[in-house]
mmCIF file of the N, C-alpha and C atoms, coordinates in Angstrom:
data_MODEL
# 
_entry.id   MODEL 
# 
loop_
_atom_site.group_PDB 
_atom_site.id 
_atom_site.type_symbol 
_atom_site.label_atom_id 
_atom_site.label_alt_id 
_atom_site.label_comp_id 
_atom_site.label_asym_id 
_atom_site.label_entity_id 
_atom_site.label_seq_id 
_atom_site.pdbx_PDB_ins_code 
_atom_site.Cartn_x 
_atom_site.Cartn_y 
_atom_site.Cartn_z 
_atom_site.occupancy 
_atom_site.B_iso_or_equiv 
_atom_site.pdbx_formal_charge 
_atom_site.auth_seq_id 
_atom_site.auth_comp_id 
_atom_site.auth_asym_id 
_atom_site.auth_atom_id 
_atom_site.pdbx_PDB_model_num 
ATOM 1   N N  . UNK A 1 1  ? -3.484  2.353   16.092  1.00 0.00 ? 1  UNK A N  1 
ATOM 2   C CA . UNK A 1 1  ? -4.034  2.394   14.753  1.00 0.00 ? 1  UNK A CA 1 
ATOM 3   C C  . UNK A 1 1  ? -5.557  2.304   14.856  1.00 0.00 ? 1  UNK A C  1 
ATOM 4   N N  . UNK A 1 2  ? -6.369  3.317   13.869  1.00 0.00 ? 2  UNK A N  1 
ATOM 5   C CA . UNK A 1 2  ? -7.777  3.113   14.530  1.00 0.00 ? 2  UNK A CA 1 
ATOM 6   C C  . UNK A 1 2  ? -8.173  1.704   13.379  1.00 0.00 ? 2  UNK A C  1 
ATOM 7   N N  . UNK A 1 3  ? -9.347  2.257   13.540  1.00 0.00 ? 3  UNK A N  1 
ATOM 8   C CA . UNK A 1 3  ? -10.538 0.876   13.488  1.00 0.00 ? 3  UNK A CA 1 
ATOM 9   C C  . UNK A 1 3  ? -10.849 0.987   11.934  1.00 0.00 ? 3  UNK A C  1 
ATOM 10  N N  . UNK A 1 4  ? -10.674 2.431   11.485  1.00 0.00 ? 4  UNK A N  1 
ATOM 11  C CA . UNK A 1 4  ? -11.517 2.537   9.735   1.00 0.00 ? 4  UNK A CA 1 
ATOM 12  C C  . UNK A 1 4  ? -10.064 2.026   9.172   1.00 0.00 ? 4  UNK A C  1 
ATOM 13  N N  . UNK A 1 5  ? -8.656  2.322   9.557   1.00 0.00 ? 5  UNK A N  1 
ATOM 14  C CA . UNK A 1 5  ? -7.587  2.025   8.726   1.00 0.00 ? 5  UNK A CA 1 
ATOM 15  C C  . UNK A 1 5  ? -7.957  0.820   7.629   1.00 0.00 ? 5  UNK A C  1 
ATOM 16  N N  . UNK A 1 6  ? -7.896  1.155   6.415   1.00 0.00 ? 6  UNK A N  1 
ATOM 17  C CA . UNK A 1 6  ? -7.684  -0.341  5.480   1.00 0.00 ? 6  UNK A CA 1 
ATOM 18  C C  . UNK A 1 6  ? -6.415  -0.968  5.252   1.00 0.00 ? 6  UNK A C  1 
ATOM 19  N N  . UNK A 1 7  ? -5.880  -1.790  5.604   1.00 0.00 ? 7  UNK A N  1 
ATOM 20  C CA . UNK A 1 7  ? -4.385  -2.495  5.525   1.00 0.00 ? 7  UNK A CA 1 
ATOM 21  C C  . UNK A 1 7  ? -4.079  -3.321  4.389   1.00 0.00 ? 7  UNK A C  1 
ATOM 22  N N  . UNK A 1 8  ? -3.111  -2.520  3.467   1.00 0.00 ? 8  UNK A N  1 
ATOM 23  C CA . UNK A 1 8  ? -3.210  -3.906  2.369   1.00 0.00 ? 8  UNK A CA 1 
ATOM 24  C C  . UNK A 1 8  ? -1.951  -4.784  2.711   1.00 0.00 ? 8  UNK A C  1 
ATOM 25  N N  . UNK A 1 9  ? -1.343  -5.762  1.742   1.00 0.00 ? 9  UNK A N  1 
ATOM 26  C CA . UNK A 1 9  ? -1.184  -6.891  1.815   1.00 0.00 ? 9  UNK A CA 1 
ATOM 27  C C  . UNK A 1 9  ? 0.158   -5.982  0.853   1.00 0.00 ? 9  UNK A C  1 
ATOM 28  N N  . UNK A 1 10 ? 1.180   -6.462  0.302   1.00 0.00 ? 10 UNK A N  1 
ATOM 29  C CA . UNK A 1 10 ? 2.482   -6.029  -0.265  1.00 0.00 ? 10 UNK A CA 1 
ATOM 30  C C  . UNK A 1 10 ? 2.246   -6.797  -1.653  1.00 0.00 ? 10 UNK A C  1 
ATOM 31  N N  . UNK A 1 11 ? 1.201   -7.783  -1.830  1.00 0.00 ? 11 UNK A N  1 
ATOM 32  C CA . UNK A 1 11 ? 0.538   -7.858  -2.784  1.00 0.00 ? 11 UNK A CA 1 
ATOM 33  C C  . UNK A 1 11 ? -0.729  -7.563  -3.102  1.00 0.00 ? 11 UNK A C  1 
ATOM 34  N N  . UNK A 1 12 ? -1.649  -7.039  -2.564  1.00 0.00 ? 12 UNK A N  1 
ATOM 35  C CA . UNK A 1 12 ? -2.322  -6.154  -3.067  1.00 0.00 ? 12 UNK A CA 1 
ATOM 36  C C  . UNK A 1 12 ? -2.334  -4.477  -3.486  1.00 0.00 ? 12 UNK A C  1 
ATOM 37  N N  . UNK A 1 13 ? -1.135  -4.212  -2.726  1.00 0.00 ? 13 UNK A N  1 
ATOM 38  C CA . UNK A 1 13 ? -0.293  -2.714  -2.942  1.00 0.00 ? 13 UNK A CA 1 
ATOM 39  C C  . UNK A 1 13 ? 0.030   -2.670  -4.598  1.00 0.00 ? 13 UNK A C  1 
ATOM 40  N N  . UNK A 1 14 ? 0.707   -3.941  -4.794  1.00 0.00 ? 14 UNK A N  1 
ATOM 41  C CA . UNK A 1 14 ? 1.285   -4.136  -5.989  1.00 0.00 ? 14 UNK A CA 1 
ATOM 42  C C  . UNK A 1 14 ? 0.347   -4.354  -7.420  1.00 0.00 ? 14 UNK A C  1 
ATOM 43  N N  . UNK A 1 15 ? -1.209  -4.497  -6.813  1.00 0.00 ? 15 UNK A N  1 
ATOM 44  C CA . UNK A 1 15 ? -1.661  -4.571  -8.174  1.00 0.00 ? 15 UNK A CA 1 
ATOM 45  C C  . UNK A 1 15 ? -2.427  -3.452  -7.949  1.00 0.00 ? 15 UNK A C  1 
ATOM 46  N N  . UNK A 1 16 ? -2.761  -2.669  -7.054  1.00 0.00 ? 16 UNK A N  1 
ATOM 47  C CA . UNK A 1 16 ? -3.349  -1.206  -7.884  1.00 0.00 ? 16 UNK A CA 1 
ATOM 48  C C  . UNK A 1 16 ? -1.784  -0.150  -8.140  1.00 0.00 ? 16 UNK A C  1 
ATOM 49  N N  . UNK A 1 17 ? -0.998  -0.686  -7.873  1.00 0.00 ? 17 UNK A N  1 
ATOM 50  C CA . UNK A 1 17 ? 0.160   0.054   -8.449  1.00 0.00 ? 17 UNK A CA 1 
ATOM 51  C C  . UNK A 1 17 ? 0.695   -0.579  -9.929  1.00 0.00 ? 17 UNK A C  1 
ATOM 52  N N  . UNK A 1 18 ? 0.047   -1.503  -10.392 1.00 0.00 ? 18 UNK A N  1 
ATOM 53  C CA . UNK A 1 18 ? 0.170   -2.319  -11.184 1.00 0.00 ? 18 UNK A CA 1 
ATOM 54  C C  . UNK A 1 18 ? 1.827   -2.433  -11.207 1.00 0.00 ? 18 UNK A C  1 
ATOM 55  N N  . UNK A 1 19 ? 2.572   -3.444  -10.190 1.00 0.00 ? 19 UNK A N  1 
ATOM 56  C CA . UNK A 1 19 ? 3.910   -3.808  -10.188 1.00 0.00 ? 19 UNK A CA 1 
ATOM 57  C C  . UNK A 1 19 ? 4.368   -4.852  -9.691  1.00 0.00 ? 19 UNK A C  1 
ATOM 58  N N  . UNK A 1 20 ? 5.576   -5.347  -9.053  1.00 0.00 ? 20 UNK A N  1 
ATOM 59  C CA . UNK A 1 20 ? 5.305   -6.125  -8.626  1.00 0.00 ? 20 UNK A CA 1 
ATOM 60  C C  . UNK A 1 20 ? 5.192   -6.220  -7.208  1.00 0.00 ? 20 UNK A C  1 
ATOM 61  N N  . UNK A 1 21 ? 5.075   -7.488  -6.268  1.00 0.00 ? 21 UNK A N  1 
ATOM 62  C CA . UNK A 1 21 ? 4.977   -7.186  -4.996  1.00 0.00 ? 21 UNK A CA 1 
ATOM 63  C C  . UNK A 1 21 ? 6.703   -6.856  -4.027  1.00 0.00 ? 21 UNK A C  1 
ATOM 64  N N  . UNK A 1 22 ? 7.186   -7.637  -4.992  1.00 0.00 ? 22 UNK A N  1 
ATOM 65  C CA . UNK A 1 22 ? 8.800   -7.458  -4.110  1.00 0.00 ? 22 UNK A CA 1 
ATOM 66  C C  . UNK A 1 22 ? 8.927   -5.350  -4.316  1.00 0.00 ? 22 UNK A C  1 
ATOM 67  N N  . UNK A 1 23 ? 8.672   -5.169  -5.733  1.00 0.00 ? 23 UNK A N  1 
ATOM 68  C CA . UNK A 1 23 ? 8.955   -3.757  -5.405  1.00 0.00 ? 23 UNK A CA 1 
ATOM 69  C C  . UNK A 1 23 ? 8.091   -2.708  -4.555  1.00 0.00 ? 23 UNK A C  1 
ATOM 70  N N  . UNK A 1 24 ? 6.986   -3.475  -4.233  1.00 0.00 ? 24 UNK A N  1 
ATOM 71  C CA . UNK A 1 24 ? 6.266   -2.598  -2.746  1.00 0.00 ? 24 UNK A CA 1 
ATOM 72  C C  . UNK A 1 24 ? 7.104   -2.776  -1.483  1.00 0.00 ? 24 UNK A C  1 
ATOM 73  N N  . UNK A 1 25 ? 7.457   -3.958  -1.353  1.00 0.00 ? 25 UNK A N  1 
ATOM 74  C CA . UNK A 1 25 ? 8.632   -4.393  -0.171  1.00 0.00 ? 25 UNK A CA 1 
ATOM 75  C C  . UNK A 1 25 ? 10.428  -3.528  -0.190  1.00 0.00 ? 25 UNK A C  1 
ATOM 76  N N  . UNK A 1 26 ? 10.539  -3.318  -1.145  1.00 0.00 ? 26 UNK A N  1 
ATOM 77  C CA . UNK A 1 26 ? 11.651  -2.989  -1.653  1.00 0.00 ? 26 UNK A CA 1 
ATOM 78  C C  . UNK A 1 26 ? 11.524  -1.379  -1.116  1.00 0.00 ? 26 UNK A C  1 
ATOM 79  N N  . UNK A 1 27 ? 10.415  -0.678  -1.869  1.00 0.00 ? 27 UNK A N  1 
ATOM 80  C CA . UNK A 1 27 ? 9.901   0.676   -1.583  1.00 0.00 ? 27 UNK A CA 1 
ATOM 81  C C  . UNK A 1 27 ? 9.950   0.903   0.318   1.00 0.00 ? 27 UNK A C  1 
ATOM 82  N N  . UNK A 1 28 ? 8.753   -0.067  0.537   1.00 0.00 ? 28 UNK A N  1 
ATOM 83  C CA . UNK A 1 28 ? 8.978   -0.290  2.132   1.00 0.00 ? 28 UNK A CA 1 
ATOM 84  C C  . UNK A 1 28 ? 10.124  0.259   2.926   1.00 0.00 ? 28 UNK A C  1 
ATOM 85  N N  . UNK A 1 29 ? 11.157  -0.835  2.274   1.00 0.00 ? 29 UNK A N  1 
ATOM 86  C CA . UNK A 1 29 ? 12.140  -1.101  3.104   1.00 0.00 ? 29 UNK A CA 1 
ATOM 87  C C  . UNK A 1 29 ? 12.884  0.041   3.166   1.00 0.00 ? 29 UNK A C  1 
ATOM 88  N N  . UNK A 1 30 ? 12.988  0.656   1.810   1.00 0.00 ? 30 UNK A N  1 
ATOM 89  C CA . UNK A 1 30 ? 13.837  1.997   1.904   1.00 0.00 ? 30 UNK A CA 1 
ATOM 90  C C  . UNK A 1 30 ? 13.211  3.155   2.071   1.00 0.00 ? 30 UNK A C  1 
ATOM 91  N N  . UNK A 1 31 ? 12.046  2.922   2.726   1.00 0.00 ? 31 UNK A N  1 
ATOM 92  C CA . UNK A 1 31 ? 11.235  4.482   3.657   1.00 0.00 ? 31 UNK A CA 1 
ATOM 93  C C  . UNK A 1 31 ? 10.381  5.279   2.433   1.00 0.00 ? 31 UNK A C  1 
ATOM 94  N N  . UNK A 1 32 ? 10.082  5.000   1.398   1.00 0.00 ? 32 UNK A N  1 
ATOM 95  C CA . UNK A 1 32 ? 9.325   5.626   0.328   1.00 0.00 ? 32 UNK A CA 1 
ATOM 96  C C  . UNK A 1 32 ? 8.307   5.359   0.831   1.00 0.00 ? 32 UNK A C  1 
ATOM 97  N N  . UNK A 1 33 ? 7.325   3.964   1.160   1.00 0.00 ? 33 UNK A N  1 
ATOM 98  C CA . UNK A 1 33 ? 5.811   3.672   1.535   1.00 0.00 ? 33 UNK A CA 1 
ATOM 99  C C  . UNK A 1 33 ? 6.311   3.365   3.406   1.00 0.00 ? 33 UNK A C  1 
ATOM 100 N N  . UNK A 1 34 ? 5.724   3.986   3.966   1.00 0.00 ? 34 UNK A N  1 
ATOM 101 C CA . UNK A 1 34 ? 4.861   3.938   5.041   1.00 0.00 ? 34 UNK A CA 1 
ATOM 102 C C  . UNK A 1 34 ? 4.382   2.198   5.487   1.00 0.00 ? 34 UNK A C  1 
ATOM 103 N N  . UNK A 1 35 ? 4.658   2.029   6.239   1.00 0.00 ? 35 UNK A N  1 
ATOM 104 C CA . UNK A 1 35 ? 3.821   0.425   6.721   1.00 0.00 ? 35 UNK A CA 1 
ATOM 105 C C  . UNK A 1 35 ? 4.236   0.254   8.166   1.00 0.00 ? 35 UNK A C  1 
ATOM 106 N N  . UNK A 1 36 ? 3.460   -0.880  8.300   1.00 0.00 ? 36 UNK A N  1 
ATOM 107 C CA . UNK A 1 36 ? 2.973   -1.768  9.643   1.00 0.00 ? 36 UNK A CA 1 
ATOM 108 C C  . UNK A 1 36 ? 3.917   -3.303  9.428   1.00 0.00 ? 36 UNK A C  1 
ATOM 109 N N  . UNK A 1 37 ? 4.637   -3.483  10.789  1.00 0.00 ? 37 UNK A N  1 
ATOM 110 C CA . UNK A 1 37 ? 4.989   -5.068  10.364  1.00 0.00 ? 37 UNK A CA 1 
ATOM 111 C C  . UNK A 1 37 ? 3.781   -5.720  11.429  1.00 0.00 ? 37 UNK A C  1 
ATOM 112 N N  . UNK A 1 38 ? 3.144   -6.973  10.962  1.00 0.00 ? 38 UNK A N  1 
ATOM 113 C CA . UNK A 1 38 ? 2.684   -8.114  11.780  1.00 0.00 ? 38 UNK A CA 1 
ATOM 114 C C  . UNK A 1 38 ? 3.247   -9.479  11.493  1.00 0.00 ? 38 UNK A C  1 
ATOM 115 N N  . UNK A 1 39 ? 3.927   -9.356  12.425  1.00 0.00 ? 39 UNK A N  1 
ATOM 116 C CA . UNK A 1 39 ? 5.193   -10.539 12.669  1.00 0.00 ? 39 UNK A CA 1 
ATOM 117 C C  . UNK A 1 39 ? 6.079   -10.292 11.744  1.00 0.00 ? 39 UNK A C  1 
ATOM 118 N N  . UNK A 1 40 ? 6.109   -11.294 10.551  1.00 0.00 ? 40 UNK A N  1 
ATOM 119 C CA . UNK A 1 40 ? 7.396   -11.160 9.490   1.00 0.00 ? 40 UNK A CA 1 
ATOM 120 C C  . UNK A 1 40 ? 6.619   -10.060 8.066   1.00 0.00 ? 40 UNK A C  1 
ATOM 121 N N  . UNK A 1 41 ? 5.075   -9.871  8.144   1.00 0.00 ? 41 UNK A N  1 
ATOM 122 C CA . UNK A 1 41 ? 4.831   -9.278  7.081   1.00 0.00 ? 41 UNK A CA 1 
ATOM 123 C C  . UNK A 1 41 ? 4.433   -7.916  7.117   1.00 0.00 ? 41 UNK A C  1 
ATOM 124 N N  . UNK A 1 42 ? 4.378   -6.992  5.949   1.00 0.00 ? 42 UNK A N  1 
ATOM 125 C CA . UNK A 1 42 ? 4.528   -5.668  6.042   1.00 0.00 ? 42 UNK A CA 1 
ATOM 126 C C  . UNK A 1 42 ? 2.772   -5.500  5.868   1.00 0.00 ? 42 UNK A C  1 
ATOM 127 N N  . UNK A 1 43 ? 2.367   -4.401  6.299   1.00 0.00 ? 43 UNK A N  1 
ATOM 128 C CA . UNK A 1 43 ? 1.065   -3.986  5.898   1.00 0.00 ? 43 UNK A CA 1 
ATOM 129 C C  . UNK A 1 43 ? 1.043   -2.856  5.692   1.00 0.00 ? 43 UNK A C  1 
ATOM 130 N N  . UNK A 1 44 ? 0.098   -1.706  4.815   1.00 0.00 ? 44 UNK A N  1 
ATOM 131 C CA . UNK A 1 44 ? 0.754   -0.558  4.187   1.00 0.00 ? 44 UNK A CA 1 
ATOM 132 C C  . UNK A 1 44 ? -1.136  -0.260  3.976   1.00 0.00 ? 44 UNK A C  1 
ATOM 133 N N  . UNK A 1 45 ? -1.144  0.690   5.236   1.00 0.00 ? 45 UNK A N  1 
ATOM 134 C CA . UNK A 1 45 ? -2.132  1.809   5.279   1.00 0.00 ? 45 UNK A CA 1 
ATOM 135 C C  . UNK A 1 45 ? -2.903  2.325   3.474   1.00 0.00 ? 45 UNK A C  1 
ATOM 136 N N  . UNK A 1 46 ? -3.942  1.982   3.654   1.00 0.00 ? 46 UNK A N  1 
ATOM 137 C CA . UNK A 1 46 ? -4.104  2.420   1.875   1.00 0.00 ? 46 UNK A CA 1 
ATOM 138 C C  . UNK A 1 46 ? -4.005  4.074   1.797   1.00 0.00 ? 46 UNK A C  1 
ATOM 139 N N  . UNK A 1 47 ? -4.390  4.919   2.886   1.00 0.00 ? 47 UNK A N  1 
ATOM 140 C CA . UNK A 1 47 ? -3.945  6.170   2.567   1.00 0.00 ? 47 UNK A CA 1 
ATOM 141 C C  . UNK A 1 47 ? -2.324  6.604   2.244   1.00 0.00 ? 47 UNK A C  1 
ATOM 142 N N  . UNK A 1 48 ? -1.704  5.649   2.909   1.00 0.00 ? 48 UNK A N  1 
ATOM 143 C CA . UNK A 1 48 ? 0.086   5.709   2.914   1.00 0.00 ? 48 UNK A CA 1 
ATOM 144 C C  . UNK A 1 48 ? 0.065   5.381   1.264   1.00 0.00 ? 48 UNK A C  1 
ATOM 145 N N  . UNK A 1 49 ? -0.507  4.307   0.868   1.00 0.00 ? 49 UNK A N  1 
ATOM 146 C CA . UNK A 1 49 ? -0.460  4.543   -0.393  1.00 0.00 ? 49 UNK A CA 1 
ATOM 147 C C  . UNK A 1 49 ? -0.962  4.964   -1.580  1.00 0.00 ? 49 UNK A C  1 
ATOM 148 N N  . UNK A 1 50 ? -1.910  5.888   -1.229  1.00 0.00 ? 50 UNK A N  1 
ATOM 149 C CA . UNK A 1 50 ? -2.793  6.979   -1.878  1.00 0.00 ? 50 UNK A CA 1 
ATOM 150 C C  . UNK A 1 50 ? -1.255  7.982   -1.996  1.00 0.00 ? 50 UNK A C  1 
ATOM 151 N N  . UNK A 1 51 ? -0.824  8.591   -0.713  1.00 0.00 ? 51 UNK A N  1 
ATOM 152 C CA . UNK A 1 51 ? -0.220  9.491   -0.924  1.00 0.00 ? 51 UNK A CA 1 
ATOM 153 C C  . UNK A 1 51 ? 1.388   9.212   -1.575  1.00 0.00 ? 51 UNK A C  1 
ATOM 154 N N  . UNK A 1 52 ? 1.582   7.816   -1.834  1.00 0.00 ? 52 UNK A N  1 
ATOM 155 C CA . UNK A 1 52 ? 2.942   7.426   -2.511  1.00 0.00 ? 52 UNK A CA 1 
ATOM 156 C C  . UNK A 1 52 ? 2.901   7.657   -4.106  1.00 0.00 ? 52 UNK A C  1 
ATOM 157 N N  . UNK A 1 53 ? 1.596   7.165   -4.623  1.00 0.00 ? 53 UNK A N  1 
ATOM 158 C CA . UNK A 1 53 ? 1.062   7.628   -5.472  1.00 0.00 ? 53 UNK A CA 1 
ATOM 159 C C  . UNK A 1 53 ? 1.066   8.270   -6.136  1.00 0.00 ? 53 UNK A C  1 
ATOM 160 N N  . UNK A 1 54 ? 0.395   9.054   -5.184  1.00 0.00 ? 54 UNK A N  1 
ATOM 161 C CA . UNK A 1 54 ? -0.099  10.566  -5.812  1.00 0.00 ? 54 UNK A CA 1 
ATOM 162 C C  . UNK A 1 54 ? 1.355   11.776  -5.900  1.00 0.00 ? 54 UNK A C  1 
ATOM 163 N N  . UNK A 1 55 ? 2.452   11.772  -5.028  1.00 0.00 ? 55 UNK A N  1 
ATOM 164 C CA . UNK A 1 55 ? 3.638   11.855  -4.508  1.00 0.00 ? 55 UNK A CA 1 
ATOM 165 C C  . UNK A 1 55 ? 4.300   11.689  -5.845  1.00 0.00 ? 55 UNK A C  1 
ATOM 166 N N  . UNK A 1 56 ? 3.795   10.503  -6.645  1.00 0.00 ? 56 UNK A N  1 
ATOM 167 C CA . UNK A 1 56 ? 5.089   10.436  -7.804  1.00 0.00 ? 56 UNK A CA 1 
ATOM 168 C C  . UNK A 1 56 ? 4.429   10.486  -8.914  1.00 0.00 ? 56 UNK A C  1 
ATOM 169 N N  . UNK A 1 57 ? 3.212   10.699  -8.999  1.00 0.00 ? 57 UNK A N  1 
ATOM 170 C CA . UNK A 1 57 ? 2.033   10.603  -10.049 1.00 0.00 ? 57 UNK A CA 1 
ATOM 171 C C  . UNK A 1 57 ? 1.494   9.303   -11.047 1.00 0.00 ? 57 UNK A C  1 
ATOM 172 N N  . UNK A 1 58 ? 1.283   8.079   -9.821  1.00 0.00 ? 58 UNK A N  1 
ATOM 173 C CA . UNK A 1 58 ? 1.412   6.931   -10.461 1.00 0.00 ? 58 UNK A CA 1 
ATOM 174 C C  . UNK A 1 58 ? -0.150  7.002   -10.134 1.00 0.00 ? 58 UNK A C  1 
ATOM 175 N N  . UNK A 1 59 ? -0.631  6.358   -11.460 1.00 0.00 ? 59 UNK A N  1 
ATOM 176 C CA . UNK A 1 59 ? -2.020  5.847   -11.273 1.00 0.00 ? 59 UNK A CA 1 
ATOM 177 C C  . UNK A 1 59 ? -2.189  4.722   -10.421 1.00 0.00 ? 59 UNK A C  1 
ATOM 178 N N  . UNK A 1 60 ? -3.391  4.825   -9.309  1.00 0.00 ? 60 UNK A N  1 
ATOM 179 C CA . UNK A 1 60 ? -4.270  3.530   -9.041  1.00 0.00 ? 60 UNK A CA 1 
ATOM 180 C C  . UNK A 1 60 ? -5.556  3.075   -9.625  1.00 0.00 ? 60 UNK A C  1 
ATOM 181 N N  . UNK A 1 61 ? -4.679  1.216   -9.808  1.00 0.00 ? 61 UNK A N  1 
ATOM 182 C CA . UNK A 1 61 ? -6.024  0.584   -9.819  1.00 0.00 ? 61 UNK A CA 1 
ATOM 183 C C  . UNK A 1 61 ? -7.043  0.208   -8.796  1.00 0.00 ? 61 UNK A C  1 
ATOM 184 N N  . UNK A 1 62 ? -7.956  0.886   -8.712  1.00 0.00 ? 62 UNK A N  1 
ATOM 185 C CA . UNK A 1 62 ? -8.654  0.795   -7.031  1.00 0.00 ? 62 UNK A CA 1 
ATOM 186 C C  . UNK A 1 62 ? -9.895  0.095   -7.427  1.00 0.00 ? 62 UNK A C  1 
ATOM 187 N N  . UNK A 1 63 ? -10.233 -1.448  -6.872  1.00 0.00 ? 63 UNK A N  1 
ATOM 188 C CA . UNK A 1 63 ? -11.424 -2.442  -6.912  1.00 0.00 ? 63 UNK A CA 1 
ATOM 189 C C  . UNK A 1 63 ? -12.405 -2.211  -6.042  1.00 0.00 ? 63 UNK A C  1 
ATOM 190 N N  . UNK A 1 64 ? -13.738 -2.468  -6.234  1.00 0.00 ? 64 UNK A N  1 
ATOM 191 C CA . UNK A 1 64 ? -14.489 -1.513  -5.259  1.00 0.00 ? 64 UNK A CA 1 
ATOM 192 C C  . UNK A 1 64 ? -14.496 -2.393  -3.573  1.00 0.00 ? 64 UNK A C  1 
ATOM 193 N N  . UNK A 1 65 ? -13.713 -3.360  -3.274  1.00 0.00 ? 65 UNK A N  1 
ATOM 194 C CA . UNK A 1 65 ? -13.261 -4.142  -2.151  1.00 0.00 ? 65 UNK A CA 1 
ATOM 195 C C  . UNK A 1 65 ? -12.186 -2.550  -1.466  1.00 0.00 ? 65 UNK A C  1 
ATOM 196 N N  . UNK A 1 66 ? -11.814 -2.449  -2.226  1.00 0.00 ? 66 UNK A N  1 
ATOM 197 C CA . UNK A 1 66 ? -10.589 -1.133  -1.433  1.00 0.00 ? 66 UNK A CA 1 
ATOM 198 C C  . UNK A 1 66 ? -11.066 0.202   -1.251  1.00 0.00 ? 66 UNK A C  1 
ATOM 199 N N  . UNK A 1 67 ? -12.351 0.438   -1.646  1.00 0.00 ? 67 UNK A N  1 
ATOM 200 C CA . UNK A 1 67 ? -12.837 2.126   -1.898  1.00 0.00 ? 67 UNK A CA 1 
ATOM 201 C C  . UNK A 1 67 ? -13.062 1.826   -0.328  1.00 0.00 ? 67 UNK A C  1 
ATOM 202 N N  . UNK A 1 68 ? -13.130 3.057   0.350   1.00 0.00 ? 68 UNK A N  1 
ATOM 203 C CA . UNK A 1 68 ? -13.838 3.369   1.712   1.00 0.00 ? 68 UNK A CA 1 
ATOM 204 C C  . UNK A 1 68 ? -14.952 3.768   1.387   1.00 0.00 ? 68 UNK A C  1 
ATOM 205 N N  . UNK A 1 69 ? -15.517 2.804   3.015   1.00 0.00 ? 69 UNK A N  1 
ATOM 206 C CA . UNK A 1 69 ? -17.016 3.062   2.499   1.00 0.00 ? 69 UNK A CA 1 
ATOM 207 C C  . UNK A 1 69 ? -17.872 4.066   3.052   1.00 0.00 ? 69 UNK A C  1 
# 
């Protein structure tokens, strides 16, 4: 995995998807979003979820902490 990747959190997935976090995990689990496990927790590429997104035509809320810089 390179170095620019941004990794979110299964709760931070969940609030620019404005949802909750179990249903980013849920999504996860059944192969819709793309992710990383480190140890017991999931991490989910923000482009993986640009294109989940965009894939089903759900708006993001994107904080300027998550824009690439």
């Amino acid at each position: 995995m390179s170095e620019d990747v941004i990794l979110l959190t299964t709760g931070e997935a969940a609030k620019m998807l404005n949802c909750n976090p179990r249903t980013i995990a849920l999504q996860c689990d059944r192969g819709a979003i793309a992710f990383h496990r480190m140890g017991n927790h999931r991490r989910i590429a923000f482009e993986d979820l640009v294109r989940f997104a965009d894939e089903r035509g759900i708006p993001l809320r994107i904080a300027g902490q998550f824009e690439p810089a």
